[in-house]
C-alpha positions in Angstrom: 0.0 0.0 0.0 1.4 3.1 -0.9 2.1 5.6 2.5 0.3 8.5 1.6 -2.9 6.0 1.8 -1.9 4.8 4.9 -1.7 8.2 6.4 -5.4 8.8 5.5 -6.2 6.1 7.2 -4.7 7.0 10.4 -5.8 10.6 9.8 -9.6 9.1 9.1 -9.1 6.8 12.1 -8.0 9.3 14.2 -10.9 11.8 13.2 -13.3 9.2 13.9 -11.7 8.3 17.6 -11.7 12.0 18.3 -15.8 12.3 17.5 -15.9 9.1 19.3 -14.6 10.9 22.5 -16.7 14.1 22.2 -17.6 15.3 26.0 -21.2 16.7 26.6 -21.1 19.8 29.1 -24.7 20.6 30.2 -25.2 24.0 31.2 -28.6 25.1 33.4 -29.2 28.5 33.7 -31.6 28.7 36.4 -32.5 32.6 36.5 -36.0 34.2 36.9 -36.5 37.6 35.8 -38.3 39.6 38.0 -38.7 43.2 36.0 -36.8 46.3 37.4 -35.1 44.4 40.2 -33.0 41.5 39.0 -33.0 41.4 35.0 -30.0 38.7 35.1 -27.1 40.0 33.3 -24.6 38.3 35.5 -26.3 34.6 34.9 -26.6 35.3 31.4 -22.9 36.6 30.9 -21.4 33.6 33.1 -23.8 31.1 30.9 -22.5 32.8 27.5 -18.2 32.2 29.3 -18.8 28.9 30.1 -20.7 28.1 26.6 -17.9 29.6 24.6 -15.2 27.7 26.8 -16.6 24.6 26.6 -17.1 25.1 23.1 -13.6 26.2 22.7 -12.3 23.1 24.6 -14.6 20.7 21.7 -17.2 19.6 23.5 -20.9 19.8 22.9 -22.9 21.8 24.9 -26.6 20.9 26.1 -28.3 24.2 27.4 -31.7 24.5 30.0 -32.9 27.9 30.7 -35.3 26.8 33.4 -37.2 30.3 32.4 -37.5 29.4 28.4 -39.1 26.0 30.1 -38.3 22.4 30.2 -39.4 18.9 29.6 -38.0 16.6 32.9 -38.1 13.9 30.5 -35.8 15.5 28.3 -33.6 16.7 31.4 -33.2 13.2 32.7 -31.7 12.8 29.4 -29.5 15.5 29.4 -28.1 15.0 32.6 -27.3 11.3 31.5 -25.8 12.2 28.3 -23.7 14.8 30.3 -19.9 14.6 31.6 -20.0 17.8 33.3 -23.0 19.5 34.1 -23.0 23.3 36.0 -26.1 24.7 37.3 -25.8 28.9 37.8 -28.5 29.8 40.1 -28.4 33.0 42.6 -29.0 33.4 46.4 -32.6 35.0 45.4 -34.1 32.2 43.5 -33.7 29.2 46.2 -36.9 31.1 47.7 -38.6 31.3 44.8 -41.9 28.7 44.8 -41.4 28.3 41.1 -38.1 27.3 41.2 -39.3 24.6 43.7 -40.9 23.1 40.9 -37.5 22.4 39.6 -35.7 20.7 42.3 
């Protein structure tokens, strides 16, 4: 076989291992806005830093926004599929009765 072939095979092979190996990193941004008080700017810019690293570093990243809404079936998932998962919740919202419908 001639070498050049043999190096796109290991460069193929390789390429394949490496999607193989792709890590999940499931990011939960569990804000609520409450107008004129707490708009969350500083959840929001610490979800968009972590997206970008983890995107930088190749792996996939699974997002919730517990304010956009969520499926728990779908959740179960992603926190099965995950390797890393980071939840970014303030002091304010552990109070909050409908984040209690989260945990």
């Amino acid at each position: 076989m001639p070498t050049n072939f043999v190096a796109l095979l290991h460069q193929k092979f390789n390429t394949l291992k490496r999607l193989a190996k792709t890590k999940k990193a499931l990011l939960i941004n569990t804000h609520l806005t409450y107008p004129n008080w707490t708009e969350g700017t500083l959840n929001n810019s610490f979800f968009k830093i972590a997206k970008e690293f983890f995107i930088s570093k190749s792996y996939e990243v699974l997002e919730t926004i517990v304010e956009d809404g969520y499926k728990p079936d779908e959740e179960e998932k992603k926190h099965l599929d995950a390797h890393i998962v980071i939840s970014k919740a303030s002091k304010l919202v552990w109070g909050s009765v409908d984040l209690q419908k989260v945990c």
